[in-house]
C-alpha positions in Angstrom: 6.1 4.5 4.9 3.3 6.5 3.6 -0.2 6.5 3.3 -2.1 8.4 1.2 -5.8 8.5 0.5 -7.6 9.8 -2.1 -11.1 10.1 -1.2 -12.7 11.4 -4.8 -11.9 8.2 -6.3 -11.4 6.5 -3.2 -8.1 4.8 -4.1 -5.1 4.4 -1.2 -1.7 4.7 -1.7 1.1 2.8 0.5 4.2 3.6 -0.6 7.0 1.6 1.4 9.7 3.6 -0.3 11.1 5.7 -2.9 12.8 4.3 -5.3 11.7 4.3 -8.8 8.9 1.8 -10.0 10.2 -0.7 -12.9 6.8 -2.7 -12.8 3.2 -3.3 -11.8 1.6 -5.9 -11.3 -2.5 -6.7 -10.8 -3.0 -8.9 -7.9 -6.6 -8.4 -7.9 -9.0 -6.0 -9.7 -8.2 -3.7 -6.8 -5.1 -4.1 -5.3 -1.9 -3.4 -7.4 1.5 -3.6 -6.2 4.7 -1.7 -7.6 8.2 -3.2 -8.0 11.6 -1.6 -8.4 14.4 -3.3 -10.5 15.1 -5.8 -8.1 11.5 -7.2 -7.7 11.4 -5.2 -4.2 8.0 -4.1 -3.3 7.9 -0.2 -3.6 4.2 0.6 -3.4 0.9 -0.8 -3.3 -2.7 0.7 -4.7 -6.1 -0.1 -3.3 -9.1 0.9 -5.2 -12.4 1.3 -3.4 -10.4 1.4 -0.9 -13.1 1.9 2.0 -15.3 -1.3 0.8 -12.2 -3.6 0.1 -10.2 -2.5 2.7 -11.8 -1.2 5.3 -10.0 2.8 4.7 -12.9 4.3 7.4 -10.3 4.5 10.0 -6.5 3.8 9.7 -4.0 3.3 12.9 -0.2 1.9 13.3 0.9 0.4 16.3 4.5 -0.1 16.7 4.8 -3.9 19.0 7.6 -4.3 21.1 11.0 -6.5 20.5 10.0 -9.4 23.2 12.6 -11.5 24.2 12.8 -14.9 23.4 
């Protein structure tokens, strides 16, 4: 996974993979998600991206397998 920011027009980009894009589709007037041929989800673009989605600060934590 990827996360790319683009603070001029502050707009994020997650891309989850890299596969080509057959469709997007508007979920909200700033979020837009991108589908391969199958319907997977490939990518998905925030705009205003600080305000909507709180871009200020990004992290990733990885949670442990617990067993069940």
């Amino acid at each position: 996974m990827k996360i790319r920011y683009f603070p001029d027009t502050d707009t994020a980009l997650i891309e989850f993979s890299n596969v080509s894009v057959v469709e997007t589709k508007e979920i909200s007037e700033n979020l837009y998600i991108d589908l391969d041929e199958k319907g997977n989800l490939v990518s998905m673009t925030i705009e205003h991206a600080k305000e909507k989605a709180g871009m200020s600060e990004v992290s990733f934590l990885q949670m442990e397998k617990t067993n069940s």
